[in-house]
ZAVEXSE-989269 format. One record per residue (C-alpha): x, y, z; residue in one letter; residue number from 1. Coordinates in Angstrom, 1 decimal, padded with zeros to 4 digits. Each point is the difference from the previous one (the first is absolute). Layout:
BEGIN
<node east="X" north="Y" up="Z" resn="A" resi="NUM"/>
...
REM end
This chain:
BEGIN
<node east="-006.1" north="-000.6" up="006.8" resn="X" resi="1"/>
<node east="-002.2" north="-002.8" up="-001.3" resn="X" resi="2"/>
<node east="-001.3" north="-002.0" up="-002.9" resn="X" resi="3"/>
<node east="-002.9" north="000.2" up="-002.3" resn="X" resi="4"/>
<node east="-002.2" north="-003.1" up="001.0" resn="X" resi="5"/>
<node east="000.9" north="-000.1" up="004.0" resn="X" resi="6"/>
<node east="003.0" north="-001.7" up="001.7" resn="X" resi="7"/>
<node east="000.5" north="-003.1" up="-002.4" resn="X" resi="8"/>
<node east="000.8" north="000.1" up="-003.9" resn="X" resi="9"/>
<node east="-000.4" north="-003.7" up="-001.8" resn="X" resi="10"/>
<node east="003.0" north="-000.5" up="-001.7" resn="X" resi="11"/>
<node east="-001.2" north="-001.9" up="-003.6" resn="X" resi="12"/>
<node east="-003.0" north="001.6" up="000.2" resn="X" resi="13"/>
<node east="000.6" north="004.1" up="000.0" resn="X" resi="14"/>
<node east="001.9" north="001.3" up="-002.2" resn="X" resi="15"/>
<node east="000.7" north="003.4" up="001.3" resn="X" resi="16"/>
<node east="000.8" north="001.2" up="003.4" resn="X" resi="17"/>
<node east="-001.4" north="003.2" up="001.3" resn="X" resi="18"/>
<node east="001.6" north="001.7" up="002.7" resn="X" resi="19"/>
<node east="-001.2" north="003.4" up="001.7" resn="X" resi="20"/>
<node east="002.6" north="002.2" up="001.8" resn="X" resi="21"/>
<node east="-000.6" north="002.8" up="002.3" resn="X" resi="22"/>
<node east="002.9" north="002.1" up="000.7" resn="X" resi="23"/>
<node east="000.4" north="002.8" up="002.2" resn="X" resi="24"/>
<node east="002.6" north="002.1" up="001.6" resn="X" resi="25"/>
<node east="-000.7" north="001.1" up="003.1" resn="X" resi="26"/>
<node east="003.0" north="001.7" up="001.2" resn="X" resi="27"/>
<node east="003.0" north="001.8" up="-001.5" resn="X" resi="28"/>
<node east="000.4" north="000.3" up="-003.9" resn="X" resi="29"/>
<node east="001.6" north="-003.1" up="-001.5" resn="X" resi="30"/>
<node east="002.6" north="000.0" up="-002.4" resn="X" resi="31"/>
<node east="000.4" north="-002.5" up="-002.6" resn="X" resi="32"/>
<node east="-002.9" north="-002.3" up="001.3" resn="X" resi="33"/>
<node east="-000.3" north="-003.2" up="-001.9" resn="X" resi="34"/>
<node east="-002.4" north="-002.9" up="000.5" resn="X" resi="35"/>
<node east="001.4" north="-003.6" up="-000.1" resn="X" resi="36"/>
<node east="-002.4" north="-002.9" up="-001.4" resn="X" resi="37"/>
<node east="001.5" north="-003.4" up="000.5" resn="X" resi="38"/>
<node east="-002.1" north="-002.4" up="-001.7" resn="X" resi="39"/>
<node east="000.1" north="-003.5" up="-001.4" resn="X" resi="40"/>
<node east="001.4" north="-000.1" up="-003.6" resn="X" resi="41"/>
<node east="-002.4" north="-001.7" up="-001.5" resn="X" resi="42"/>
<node east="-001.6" north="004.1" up="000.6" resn="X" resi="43"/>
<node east="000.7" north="001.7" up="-002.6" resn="X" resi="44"/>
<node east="-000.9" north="004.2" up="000.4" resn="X" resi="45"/>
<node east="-002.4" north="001.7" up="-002.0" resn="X" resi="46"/>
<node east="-001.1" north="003.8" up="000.9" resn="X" resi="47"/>
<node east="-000.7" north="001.9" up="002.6" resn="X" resi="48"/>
<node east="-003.3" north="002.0" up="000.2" resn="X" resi="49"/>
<node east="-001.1" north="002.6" up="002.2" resn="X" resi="50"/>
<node east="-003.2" north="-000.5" up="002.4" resn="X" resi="51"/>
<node east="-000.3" north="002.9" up="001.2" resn="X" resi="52"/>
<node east="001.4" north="003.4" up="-001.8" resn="X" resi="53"/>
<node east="003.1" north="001.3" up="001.6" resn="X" resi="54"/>
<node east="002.7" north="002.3" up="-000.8" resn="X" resi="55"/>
<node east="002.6" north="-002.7" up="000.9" resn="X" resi="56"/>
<node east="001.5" north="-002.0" up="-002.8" resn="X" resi="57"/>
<node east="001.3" north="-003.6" up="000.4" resn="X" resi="58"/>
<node east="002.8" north="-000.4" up="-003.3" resn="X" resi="59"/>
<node east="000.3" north="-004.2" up="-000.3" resn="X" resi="60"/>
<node east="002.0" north="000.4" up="-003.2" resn="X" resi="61"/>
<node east="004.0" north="-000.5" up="001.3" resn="X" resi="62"/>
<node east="001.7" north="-001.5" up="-002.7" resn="X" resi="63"/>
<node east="001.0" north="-002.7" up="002.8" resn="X" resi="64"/>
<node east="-003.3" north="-001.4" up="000.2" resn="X" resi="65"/>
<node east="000.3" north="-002.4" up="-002.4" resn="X" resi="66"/>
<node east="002.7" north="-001.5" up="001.6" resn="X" resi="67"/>
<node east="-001.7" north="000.2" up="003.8" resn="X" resi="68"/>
<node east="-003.1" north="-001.0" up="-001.3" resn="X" resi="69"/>
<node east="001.1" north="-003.7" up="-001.5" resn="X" resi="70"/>
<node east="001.1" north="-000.5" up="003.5" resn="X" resi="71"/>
<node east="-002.9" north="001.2" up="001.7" resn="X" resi="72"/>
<node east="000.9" north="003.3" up="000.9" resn="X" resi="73"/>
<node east="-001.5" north="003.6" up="-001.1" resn="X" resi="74"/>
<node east="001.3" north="003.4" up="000.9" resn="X" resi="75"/>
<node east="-002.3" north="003.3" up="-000.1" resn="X" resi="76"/>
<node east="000.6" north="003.5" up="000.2" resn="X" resi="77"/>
<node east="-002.4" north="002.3" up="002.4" resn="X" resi="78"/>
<node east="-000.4" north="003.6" up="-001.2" resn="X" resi="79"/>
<node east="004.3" north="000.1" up="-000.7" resn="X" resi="80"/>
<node east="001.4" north="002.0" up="001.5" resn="X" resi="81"/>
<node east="-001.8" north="000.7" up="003.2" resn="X" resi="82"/>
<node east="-003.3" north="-001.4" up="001.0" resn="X" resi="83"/>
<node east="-001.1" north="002.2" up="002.5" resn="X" resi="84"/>
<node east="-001.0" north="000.1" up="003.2" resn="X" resi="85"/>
<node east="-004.1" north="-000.4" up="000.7" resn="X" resi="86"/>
<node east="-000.1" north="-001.3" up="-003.5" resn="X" resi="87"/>
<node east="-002.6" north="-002.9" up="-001.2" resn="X" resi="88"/>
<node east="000.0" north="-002.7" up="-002.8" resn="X" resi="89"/>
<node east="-002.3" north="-003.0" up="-000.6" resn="X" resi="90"/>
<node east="000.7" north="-002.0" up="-003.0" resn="X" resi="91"/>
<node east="-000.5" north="-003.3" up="-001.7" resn="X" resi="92"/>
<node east="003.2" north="-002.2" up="-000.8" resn="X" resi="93"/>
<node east="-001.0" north="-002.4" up="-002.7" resn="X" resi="94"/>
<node east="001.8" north="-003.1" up="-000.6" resn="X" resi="95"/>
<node east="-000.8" north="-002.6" up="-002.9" resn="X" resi="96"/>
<node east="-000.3" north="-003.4" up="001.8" resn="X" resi="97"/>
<node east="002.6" north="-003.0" up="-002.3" resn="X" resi="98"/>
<node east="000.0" north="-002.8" up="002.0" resn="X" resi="99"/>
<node east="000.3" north="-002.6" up="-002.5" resn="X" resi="100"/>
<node east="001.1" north="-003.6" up="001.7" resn="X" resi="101"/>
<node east="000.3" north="001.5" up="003.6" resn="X" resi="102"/>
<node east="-000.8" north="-002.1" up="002.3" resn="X" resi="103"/>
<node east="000.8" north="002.2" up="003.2" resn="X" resi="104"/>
<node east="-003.2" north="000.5" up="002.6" resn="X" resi="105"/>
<node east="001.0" north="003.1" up="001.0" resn="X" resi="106"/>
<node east="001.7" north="003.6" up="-001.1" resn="X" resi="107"/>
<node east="001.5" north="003.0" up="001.9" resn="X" resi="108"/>
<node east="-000.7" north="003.3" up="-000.6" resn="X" resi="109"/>
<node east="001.8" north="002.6" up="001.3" resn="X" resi="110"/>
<node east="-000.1" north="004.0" up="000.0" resn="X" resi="111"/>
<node east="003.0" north="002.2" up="001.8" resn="X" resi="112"/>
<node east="000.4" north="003.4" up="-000.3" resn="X" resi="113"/>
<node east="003.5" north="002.0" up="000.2" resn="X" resi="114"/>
<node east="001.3" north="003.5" up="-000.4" resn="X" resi="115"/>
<node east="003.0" north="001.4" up="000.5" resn="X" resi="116"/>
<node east="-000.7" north="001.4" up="003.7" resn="X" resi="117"/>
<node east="-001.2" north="-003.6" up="000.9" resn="X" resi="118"/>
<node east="002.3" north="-000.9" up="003.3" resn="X" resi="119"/>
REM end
């Protein structure tokens, strides 16, 4: 993945966080794939938007999200149930940017992806 503006966001002066994702499954078809964002908190999730038309749908609406997300945390869905094998996605994660009296330096932004065949 990576950011709209290059390698380094300026916390107190953005005030949204674009991320582009590239996704693709190269090998056998996936079940239950979900992509992990962990994120500073002070991140707070916004939409996703296709860049580039795909038949794979990524569902960020689990009803646990609101919970994750006020501890950094967001969970996605990839094309439930299977996302299959040779499939593509590119997609933009937007996040509004609250960092209000933070005084940290630095964030960590992470992406994992799991399914349910993952060893």
């Amino acid at each position: 993945f990576n950011f709209s503006g290059g390698d380094m966001v300026v916390i107190g002066r953005a005030t949204v966080l674009i991320a582009t994702v590239v996704l693709e499954n190269a090998h056998e078809d996936s079940s239950n794939t979900q992509l992990n964002f962990l994120h500073p908190s002070y991140f707070s999730f916004k939409k996703i938007s296709m860049v580039q038309e795909s038949s794979v749908q990524i569902v960020c609406s689990d009803q646990q999200n609101d919970r994750l997300m006020a501890s950094g945390s967001l969970r996605c869905a990839v094309n439930p149930p299977v996302f299959k094998k040779g499939s593509r996605v590119m997609f933009n994660t937007v996040f509004d940017i609250t960092a209000t009296g933070i005084e940290e330096t630095s964030a960590n932004f992470t992406i994992t992806a799991t399914s349910e065949n993952s060893v």
